[in-house]
NUKOL-916237 format. One line per 5 residues: number of its first residue (from 0); for each residue x, y, z of C-alpha. Coordinates in Angstrom, 3 decimals. Layout:
<atoms>
NUM = X Y Z; ...;
</atoms>
This chain:
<atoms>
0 = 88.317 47.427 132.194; 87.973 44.034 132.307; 90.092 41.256 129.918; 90.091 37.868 129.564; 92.031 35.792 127.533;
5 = 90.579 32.705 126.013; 92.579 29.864 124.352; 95.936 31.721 124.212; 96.741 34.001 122.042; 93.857 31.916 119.555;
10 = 91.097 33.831 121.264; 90.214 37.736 123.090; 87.801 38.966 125.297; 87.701 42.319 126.091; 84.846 44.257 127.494;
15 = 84.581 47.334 125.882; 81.395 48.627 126.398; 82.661 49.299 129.531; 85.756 51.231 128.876; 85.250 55.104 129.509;
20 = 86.375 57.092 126.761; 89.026 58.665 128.041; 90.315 55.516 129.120; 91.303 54.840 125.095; 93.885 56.041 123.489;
25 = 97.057 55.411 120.588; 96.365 54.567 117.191; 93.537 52.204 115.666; 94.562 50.749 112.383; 92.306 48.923 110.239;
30 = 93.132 47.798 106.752; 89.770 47.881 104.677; 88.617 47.956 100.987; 85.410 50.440 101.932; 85.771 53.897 99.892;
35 = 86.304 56.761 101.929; 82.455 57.820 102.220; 82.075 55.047 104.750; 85.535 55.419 106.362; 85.790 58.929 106.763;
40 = 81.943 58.727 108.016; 82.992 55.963 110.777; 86.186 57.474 111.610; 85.085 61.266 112.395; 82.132 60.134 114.869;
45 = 84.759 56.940 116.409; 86.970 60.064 117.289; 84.286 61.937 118.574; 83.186 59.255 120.989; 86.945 58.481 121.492;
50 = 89.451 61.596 120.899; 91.995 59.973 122.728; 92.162 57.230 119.441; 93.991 58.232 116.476; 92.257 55.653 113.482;
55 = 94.357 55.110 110.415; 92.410 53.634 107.314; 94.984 51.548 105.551; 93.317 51.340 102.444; 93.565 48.173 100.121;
60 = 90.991 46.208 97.734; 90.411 42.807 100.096; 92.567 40.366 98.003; 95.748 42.914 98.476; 94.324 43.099 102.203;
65 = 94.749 39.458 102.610; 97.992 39.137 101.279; 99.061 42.451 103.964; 98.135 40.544 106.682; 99.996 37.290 105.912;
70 = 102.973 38.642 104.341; 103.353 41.072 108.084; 101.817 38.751 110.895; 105.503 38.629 111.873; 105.784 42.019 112.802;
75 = 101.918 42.944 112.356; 101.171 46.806 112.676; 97.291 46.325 112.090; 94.702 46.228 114.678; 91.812 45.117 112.211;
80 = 90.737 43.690 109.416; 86.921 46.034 107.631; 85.833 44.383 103.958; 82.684 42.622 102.465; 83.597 39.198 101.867;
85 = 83.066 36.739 103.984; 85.346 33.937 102.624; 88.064 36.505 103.227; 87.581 36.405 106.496; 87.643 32.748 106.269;
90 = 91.134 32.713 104.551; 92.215 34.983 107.536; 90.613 32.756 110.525; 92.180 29.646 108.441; 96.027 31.415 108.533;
95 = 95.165 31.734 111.941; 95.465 35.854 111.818; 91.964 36.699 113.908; 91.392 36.578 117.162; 87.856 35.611 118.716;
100 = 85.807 38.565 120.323; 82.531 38.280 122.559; 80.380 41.016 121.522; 78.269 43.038 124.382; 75.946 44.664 121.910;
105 = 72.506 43.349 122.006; 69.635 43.569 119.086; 71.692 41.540 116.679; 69.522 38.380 115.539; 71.759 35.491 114.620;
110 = 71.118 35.344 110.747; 70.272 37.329 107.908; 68.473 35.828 105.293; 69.696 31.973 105.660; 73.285 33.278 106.673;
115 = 74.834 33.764 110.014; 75.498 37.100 110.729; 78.437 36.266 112.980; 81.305 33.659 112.158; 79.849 30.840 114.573;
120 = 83.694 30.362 116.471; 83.768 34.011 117.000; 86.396 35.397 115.034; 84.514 37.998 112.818; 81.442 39.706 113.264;
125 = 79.087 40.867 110.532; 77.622 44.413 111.041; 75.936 44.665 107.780; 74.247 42.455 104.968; 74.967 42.445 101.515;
130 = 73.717 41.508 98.445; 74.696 41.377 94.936; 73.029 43.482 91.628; 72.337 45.736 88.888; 72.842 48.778 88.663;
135 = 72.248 51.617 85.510; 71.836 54.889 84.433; 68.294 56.031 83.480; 69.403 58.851 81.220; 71.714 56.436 79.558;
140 = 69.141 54.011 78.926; 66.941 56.380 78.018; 69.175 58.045 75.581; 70.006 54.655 73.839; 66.139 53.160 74.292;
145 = 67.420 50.221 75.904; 65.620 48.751 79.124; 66.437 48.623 82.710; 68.256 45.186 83.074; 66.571 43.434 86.288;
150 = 68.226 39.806 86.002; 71.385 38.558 84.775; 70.203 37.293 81.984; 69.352 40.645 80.696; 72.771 41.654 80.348;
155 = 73.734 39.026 77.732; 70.921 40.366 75.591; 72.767 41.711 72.486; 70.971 45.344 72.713; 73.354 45.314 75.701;
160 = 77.191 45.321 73.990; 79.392 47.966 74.617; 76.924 48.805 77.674; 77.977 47.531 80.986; 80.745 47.017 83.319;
165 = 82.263 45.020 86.215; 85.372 44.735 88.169; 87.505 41.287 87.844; 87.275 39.057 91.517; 90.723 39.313 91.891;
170 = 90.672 42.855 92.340; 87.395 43.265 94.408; 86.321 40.632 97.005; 82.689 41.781 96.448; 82.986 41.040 93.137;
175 = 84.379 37.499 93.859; 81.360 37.054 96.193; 78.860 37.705 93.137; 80.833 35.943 90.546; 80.927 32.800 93.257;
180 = 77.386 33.330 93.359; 75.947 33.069 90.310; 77.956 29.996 90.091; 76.483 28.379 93.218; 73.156 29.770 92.253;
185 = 72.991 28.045 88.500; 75.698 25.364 88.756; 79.407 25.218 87.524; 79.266 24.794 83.574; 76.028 26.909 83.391;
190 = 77.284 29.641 85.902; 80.395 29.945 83.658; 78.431 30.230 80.318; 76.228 33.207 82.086; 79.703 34.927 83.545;
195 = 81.202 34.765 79.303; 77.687 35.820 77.892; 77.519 38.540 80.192; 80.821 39.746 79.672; 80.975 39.178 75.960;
200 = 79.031 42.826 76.129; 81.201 44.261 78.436; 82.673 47.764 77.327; 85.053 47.268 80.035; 86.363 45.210 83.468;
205 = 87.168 48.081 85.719; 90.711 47.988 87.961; 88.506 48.885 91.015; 85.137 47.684 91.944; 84.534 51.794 92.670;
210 = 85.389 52.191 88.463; 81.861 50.267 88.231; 79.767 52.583 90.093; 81.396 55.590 88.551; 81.398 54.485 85.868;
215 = 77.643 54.415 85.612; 77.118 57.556 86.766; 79.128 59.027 84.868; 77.536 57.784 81.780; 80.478 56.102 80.334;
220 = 78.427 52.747 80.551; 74.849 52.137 81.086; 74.921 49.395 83.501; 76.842 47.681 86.557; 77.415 45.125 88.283;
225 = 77.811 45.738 91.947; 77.119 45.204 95.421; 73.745 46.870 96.605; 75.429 49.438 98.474; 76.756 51.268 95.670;
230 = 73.779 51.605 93.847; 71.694 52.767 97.286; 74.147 55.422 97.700; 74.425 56.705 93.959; 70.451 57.194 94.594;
235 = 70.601 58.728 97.549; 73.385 60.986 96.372; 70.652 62.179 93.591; 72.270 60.201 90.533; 69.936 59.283 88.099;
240 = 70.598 55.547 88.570; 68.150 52.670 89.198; 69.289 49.265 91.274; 67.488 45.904 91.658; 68.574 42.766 92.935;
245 = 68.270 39.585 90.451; 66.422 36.082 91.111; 69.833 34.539 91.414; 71.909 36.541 94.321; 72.470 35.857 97.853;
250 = 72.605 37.979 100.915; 75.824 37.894 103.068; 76.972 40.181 106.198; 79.815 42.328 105.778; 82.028 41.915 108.062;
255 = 85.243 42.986 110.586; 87.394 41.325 113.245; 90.593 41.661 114.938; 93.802 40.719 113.959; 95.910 39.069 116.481;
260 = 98.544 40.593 117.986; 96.710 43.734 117.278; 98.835 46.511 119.156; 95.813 48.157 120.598; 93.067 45.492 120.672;
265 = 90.963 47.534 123.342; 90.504 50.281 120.599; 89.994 47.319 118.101; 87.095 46.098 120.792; 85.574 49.277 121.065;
270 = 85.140 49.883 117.420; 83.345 46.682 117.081; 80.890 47.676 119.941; 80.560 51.481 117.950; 79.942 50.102 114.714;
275 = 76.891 47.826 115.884; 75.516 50.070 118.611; 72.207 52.273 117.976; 74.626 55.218 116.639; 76.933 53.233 114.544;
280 = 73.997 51.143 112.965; 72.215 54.254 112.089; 75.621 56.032 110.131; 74.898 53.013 107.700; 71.719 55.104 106.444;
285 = 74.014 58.144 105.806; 73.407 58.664 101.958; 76.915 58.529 100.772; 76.481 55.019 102.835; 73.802 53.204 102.189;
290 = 74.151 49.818 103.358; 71.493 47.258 105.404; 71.810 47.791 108.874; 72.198 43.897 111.156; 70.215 45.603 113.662;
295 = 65.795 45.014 112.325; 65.327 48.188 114.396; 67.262 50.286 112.384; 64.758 50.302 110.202; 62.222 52.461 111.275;
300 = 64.703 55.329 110.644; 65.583 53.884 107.308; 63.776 56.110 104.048; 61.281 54.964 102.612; 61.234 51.640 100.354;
305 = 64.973 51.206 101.413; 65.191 47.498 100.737; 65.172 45.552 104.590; 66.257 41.778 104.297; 64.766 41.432 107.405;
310 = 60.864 42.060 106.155; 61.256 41.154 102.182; 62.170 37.541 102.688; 62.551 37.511 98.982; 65.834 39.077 98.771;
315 = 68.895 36.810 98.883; 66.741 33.478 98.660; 67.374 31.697 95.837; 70.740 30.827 96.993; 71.734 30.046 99.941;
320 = 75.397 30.460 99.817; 78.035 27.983 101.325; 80.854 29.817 102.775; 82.937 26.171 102.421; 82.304 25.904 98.978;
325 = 83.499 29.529 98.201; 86.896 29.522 100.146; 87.985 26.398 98.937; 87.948 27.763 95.489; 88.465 31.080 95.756;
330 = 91.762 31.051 94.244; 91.073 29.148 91.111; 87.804 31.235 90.585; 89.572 34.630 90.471; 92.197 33.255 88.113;
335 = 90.073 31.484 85.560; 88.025 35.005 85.553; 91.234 36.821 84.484; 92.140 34.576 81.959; 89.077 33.794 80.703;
340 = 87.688 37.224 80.538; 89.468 39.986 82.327; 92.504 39.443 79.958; 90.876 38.370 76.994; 87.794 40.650 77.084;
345 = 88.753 41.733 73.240; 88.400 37.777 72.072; 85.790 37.182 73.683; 83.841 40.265 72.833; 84.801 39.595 69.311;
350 = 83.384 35.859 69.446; 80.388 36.739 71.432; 78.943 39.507 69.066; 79.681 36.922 65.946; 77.236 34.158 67.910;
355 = 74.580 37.126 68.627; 75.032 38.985 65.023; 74.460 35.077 63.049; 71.747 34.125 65.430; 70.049 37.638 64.977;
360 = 70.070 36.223 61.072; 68.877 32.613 61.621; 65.901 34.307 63.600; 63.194 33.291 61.052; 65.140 30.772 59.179;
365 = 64.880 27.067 58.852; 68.822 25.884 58.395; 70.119 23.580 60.245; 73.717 23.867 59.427; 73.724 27.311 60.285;
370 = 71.954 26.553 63.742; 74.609 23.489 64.065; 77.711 26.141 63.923; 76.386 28.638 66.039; 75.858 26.292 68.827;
375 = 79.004 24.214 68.098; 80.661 27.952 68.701; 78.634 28.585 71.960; 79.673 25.547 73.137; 84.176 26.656 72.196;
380 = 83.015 29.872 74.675; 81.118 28.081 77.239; 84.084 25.594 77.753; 85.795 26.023 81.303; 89.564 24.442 81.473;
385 = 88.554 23.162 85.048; 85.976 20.699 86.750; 84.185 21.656 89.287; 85.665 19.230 91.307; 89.230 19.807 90.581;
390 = 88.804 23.416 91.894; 87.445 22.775 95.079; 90.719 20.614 95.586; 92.842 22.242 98.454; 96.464 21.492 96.829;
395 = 95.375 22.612 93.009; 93.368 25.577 94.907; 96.674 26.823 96.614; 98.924 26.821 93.144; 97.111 30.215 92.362;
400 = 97.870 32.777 95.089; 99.504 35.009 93.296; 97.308 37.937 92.309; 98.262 39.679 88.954; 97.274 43.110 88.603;
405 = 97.707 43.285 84.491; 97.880 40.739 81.892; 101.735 40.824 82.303; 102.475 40.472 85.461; 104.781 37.862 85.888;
410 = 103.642 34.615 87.833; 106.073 31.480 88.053; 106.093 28.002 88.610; 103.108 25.695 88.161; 100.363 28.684 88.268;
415 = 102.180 30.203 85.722; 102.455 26.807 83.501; 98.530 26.187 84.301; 97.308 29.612 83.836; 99.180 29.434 80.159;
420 = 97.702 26.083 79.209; 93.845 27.590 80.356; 95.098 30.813 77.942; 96.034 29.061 75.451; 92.728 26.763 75.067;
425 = 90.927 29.820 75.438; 92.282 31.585 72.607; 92.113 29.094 70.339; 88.275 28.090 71.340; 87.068 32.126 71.237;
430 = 88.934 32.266 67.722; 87.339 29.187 66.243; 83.685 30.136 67.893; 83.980 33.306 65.905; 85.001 31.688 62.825;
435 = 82.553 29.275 63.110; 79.819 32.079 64.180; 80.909 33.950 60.978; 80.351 31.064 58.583; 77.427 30.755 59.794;
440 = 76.167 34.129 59.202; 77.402 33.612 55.634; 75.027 31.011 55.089; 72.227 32.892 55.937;
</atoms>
């Protein structure tokens, strides 16, 4: 075995492709949001190749992830870091908690779509793409006569209330990723006013982004929002359930690294190498798996019309996400969610299905007063409490860390004295668009 050190402890080397098996050995612990389809898939044929290892899946959505690996880098017990996000990766490298790696598998073109599949300095390496959608449940549909939804904009159709789902970003770093992009894809204030619209027909916001996917095929709801993956594998699993990306998505690696001062960073090395070699590419076709290979040859053993970023350029390129842009908000985006919509779904349900019931009534009718309150009450639900320049600012960014995992969980300090003002504003606005929405109607 052969190990270099690069940089101090800022950097690793290790060449694992050239460890023998039996050369590995202790425990491999990787803290990752992926349900246990994928990491019980990954684990069994990792211990296969290497029964000396022991891996322990330390299972946590990526925002609780995060906050694992900072809150422990003292003392830190974990030998990697396995999730979607990207920016959460960034967060990681930024804390300085990764440690670079120099990957021996070959195949592995340098970009996906417009992104880099690898972090350029070396600290995490993607070994799958991503991208963000739609999922739903034919039958469902069906049953109600509603269409499949293919673009966002779909699902703030009023035929759609009471009939989707989605996950809140601060529970679900995938979600994050497609709230983030729809917001780089149509702009702050207009990315916002999708986000309400969409959710003003939300039955519910799931505690897990897994609640999404279950959710629809389940029946409880007819559509989802989701990352590709979950869709692909409901399919293959033989749910009746249909998935298309929109116009307005991007297409991202998932990703994994090492954590420094992982206690056995040759194991961590040689999981890296597994996931991206021939066999560990291919496990990402398993059915219950489903997700785009890094590796274009992959492919060929893919089924048939399994979506391939690498041949259907279309896929991913209307936006062409910046990584910058999305860490240097990420806090403030995942709050403003929750208390603009995760925590007052009931408001703004309320005042969204007033604006669609008086518009459904001014359809065919020539009053302007009406038509001046309902979009005076669009306008109270579209408003966002922050600028889009004020959230990308590192000190008012860094006010929201913590994470609260109901409505009253306690926060203190200036997030707590910000996030109150933003609630308050919001109440009052969705309150006032509904009354507004409901005179309206009267008039008609």
């Amino acid at each position: 075995m052969k190990r270099a050190h690069v940089l101090g402890a800022a950097a690793i080397v290790l060449s694992a492709a050239s460890i023998p098996a039996y050369a590995l050995s202790g425990k491999l612990t990787i803290v990752t949001s992926y349900p246990t389809d994928t990491t019980a898939t990954f684990e069994k044929a990792f211990e296969k190749k290497y029964p000396g290892v022991d891996v322990e899946m330390l299972k946590k959505k990526t925002t609780a992830g995060i906050k694992y690996l900072q809150e422990t880098s003292d003392n830190n017990q974990a030998d990697m870091f396995w999730a979607s996000a990207p920016d959460a990766f960034e967060v990681l490298k930024g804390d300085d908690l990764l440690v670079k790696y120099d990957v021996k598998v070959g195949g592995i073109p340098e970009k996906v779509g417009s992104f880099p599949i690898n972090d350029p300095e070396g600290y995490y390496k993607g070994f799958a793409a991503s991208g963000y959608g739609i999922m739903w449940n034919e039958r469902y549909l069906k049953a109600k006569k509603l269409p499949p939804p293919m673009e966002w904009a779909d699902l703030k159709k009023p035929i759609y209330h009471g009939h989707s789902g989605m996950s809140a970003p601060s529970r679900s770093g995938t979600t994050h990723l497609t709230v983030e992009t729809v917001l780089q894809g149509m702009g702050w204030k207009d990315g916002w006013a999708e986000w309400k619209e969409i959710a003003g027909n939300f039955k519910t916001v799931t505690e897990r982004s897994f609640g999404v996917p279950d959710g629809v095929n389940s029946g409880s709801f007819g559509a989802g929002i989701v990352i590709d993956f979950f869709g692909l594998s409901s399919q293959a699993s033989g749910f009746p359930v249909g998935f298309n990306y929109p116009k307005v998505t991007t297409l991202v690696p998932a990703n994994i690294a090492i954590v420094k001062n992982a206690p056995n960073a040759e194991a961590a090395a040689a999981f890296i190498e597994f996931i991206l070699s021939t066999e560990g590419q291919e496990l990402l076709l398993d059915p219950k798996i489903r997700r785009l290979p890094v590796n274009p040859a992959t492919y060929a053993k893919a089924p048939k019309d399994f979506p391939n970023p690498f041949k259907d350029k279309t896929i991913g390129a209307a936006v062409k996400f910046d990584l910058a842009l999305s860490k240097g908000r990420y806090n403030v985006i995942n709050s403003l969610f929750d208390v603009m919509v995760t925590y007052r779904l009931d408001e703004l349900r309320g005042a969204v299905k007033a604006i669609q019931d008086a518009e459904a009534k001014l359809a065919g009718n020539n009053n302007a007063d009406a038509a001046k309150l309902i979009a005076e009450a669009r306008a109270l639900v579209n408003e966002v409490p922050v600028t889009e320049a004020q959230a990308s600012e590192s000190d008012f960014n860094n006010i929201f860390k913590k994470k609260r995992k109901k409505a009253t969980t306690k926060v203190t300090g200036r997030q707590a004295e910000i996030e109150s003002e933003w609630d308050s504003m919001v109440v009052a606005n969705y309150a006032k668009a509904k009354e507004l929405a409901d005179k309206a109607a009267s008039m008609l």
